[in-house]
PLY file of the C-alpha trace (Angstrom):
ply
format ascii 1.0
element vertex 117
property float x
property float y
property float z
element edge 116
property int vertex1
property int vertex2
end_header
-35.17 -7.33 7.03
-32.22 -5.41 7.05
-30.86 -4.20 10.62
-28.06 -1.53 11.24
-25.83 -1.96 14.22
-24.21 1.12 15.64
-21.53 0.79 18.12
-18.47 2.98 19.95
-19.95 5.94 21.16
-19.26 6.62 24.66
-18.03 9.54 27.05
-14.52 11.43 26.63
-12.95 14.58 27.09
-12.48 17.53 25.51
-9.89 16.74 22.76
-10.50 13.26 23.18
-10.99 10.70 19.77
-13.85 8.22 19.28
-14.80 5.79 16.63
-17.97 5.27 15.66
-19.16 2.11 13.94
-21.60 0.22 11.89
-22.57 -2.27 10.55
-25.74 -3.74 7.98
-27.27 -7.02 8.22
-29.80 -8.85 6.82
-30.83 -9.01 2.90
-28.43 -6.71 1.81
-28.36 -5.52 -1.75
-25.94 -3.01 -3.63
-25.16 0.03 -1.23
-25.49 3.14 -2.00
-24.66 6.51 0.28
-23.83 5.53 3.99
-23.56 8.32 6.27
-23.79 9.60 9.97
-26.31 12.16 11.01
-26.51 13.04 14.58
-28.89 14.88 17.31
-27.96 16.99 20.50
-31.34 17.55 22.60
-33.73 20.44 21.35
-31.87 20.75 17.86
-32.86 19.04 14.86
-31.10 15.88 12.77
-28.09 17.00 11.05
-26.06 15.65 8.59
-22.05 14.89 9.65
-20.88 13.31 7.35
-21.48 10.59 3.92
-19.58 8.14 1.86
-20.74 7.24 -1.37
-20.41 3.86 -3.20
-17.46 5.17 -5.16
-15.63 6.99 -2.25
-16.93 10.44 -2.60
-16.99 11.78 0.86
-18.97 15.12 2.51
-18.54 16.88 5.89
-20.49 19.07 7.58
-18.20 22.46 8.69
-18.03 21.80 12.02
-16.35 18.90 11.80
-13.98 19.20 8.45
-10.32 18.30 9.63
-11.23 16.65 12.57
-13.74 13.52 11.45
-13.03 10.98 8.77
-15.46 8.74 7.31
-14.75 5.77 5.78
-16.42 2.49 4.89
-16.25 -1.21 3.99
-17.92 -2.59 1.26
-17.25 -5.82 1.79
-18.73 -6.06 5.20
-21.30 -3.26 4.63
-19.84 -1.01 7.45
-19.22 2.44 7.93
-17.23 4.09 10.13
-16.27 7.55 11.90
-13.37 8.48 13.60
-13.58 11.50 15.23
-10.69 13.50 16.87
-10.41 16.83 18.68
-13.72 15.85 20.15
-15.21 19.34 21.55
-18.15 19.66 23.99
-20.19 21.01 20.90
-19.86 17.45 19.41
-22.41 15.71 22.08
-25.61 13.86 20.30
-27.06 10.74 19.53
-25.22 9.96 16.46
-27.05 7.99 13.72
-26.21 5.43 11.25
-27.69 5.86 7.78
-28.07 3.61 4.89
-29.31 4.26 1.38
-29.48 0.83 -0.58
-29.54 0.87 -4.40
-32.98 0.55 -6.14
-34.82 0.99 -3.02
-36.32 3.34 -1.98
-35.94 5.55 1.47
-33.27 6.01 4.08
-32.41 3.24 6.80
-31.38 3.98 9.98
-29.10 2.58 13.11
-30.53 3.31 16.49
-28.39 5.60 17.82
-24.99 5.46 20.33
-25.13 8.67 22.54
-21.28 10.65 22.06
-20.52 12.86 25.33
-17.64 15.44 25.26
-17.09 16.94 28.63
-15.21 20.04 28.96
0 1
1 2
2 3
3 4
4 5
5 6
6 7
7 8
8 9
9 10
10 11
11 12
12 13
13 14
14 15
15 16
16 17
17 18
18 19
19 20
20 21
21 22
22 23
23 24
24 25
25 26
26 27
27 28
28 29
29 30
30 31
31 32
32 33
33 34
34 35
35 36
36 37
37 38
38 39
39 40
40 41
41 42
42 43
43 44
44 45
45 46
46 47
47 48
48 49
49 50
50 51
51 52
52 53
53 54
54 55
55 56
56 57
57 58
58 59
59 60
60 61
61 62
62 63
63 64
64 65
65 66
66 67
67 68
68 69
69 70
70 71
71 72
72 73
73 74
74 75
75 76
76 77
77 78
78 79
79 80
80 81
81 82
82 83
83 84
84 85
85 86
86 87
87 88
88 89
89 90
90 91
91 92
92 93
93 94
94 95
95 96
96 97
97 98
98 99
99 100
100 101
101 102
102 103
103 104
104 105
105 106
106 107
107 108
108 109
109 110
110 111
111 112
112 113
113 114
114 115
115 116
């Protein structure tokens, strides 16, 4: 069974920085894409950013040039930092896995990010 452990959200201020991580346990095989969606109340699941195996990284707009995404293979982590934290940036943020050769999307439970203004 194969668990993902978010951790580092929290509260902070406008302009504030926050990292975001997490890790996979359990029967781990090869990893594919990791990546971190996230969810502010009444709007839907949105990407934020993904690593592939081989480096390849994607951001959504809103966040280019102010989030990095990184991970660690050899503890099957990932990891966001995220800097010039704006009020806009407040969600659940998810931790998501895609393994190689099997099939679906696994996901962390959540760490709430607040930006006050």
């Amino acid at each position: 069974q194969v668990q993902l452990v978010e951790s580092g959200g929290g509260l902070v201020q406008a302009g504030g920085s926050l990292r975001l991580s997490c890790a996979a346990s359990g029967i781990i095989v090869s990893i594919s894409t990791m990546g971190w969606y996230r969810q502010a109340p009444g709007k839907q699941r949105e990407l934020v950013a993904r690593i592939s195996s081989g480096g390849t990284t994607n951001y959504a707009e809103s966040v280019k040039g102010r989030f990095t995404i990184s991970r660690d293979n050899a503890k099957n982590s990932v990891y966001l930092q995220m800097k010039s934290l704006k009020p806009e940036d407040t969600a659940v943020y998810y931790c998501n896995v895609i393994f190689v050769g099997v099939p679906g999307n696994y996901w962390g439970q959540g760490t709430q990010v607040t930006v006050s203004s």
